[in-house]
C-alpha positions as CSV (number, residue, x, y, z in Angstrom):
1,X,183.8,137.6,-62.3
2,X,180.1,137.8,-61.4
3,X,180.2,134.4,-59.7
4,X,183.2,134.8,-57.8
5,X,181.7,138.1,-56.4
6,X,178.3,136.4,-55.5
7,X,180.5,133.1,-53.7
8,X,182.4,136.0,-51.5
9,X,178.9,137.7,-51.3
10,X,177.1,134.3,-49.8
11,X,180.6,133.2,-47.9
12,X,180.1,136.7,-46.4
13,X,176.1,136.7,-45.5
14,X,177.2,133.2,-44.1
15,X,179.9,134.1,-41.6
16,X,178.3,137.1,-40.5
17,X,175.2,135.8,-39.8
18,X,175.9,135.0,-35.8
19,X,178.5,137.7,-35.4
20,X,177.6,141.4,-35.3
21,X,178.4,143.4,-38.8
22,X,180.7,145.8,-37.1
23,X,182.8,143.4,-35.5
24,X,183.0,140.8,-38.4
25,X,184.1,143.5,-41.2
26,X,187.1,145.2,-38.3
27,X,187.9,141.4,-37.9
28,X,188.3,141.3,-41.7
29,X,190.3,144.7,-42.2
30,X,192.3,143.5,-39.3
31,X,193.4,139.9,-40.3
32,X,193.8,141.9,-44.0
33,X,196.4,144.0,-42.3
34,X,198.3,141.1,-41.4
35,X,198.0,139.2,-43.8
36,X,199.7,142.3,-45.6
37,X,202.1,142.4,-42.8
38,X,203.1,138.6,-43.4
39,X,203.5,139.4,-47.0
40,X,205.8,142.5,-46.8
41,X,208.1,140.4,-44.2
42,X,208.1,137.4,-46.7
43,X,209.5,139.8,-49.1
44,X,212.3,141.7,-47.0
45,X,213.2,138.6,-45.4
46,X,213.8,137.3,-48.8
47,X,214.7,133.6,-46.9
48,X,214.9,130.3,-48.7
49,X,212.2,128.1,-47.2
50,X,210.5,130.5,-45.5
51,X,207.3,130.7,-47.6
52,X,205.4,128.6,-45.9
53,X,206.0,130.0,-42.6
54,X,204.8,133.2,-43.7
55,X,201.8,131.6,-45.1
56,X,201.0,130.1,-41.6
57,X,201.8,133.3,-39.8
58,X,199.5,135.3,-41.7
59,X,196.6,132.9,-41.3
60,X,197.4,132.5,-37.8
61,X,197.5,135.9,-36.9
62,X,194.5,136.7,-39.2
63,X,192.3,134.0,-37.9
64,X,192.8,135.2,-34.2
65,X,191.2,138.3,-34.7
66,X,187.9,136.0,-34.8
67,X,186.0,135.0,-37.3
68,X,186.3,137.8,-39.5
69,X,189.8,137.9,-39.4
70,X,189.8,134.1,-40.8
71,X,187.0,134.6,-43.6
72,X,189.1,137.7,-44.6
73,X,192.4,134.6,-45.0
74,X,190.6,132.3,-46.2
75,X,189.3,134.7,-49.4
76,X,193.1,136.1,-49.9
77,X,194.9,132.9,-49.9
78,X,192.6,131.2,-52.1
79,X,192.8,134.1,-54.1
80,X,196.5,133.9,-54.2
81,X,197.1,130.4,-54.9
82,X,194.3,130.5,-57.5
83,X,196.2,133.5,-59.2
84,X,199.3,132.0,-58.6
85,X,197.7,128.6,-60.8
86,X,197.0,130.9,-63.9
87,X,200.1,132.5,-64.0
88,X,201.8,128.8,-63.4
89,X,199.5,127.9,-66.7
90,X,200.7,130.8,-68.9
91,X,204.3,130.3,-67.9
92,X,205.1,126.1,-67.7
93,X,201.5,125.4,-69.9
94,X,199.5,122.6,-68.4
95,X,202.1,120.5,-66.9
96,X,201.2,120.8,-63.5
97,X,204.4,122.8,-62.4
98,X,203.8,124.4,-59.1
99,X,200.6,122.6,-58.2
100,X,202.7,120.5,-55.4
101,X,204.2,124.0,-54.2
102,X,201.0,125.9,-54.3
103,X,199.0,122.6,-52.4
104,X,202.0,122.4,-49.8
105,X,201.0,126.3,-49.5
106,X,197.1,126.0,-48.8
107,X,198.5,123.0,-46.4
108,X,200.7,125.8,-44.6
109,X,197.3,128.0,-44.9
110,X,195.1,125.8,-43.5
111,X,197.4,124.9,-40.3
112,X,197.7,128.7,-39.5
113,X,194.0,129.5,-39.9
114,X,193.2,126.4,-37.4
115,X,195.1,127.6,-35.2
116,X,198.4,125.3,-34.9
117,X,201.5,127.8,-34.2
118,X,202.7,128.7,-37.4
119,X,206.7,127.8,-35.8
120,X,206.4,124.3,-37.3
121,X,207.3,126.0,-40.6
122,X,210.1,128.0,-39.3
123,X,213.1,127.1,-41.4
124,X,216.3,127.4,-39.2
125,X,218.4,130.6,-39.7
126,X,215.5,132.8,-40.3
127,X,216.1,136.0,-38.2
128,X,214.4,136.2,-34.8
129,X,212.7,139.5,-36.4
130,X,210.6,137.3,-38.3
């Protein structure tokens, strides 16, 4: 636990060192917020196939904010996926079950947080709401 609080620590010093404090840690909140948001519309949308369009959106509309906003969904979707690997390891063992899926995720992730409209992962059907 120690070094995964020092690595957010150092990933924090890092970011924040061109940015003003005040403006990097609202950009965090912020793109925390929607990541949240993404989440709770992943789960009342309750859509096959729509996981990883959630997982752009939120890292799209996180990383916008600035750079705060994309540190801040960076650290929760590692965070996720990593938790998401030890439950996967106390429920199929070590036969690599879900390590495609939760790969295919970060992929999804990564394309919000870059910047790419999260769209390409709309699955058809899913209600304009979304």
């Amino acid at each position: 636990m120690k070094l995964f609080t020092g690595i957010i620590f150092c990933s924090l010093i890092l970011c924040v060192s061109s940015h003003g404090w005040l403006d990097f840690v609202r950009e965090a909140a912020l793109g925390a917020g929607d990541m949240f948001r993404a989440y709770k519309d992943m789960r009342e949308a309750n859509y096959i196939g729509a996981d990883k369009y959630f997982h752009a959106r939120g890292n799209y509309d996180a990383a916008q904010r600035g750079p705060g906003g994309a540190w801040a969904a960076r650290v929760i979707s590692d965070a996720r996926e990593n938790s998401q690997r030890v439950t996967d390891l106390f429920k199929y063992g070590d036969s690599g079950h879900g390590a495609e899926d939760s790969r295919a995720d970060q992929a999804a992730n990564e394309w919000g947080r870059s910047g790419k409209d999260p769209n390409h992962f709309r699955p058809d059907g899913l209600p304009d709401k979304y």
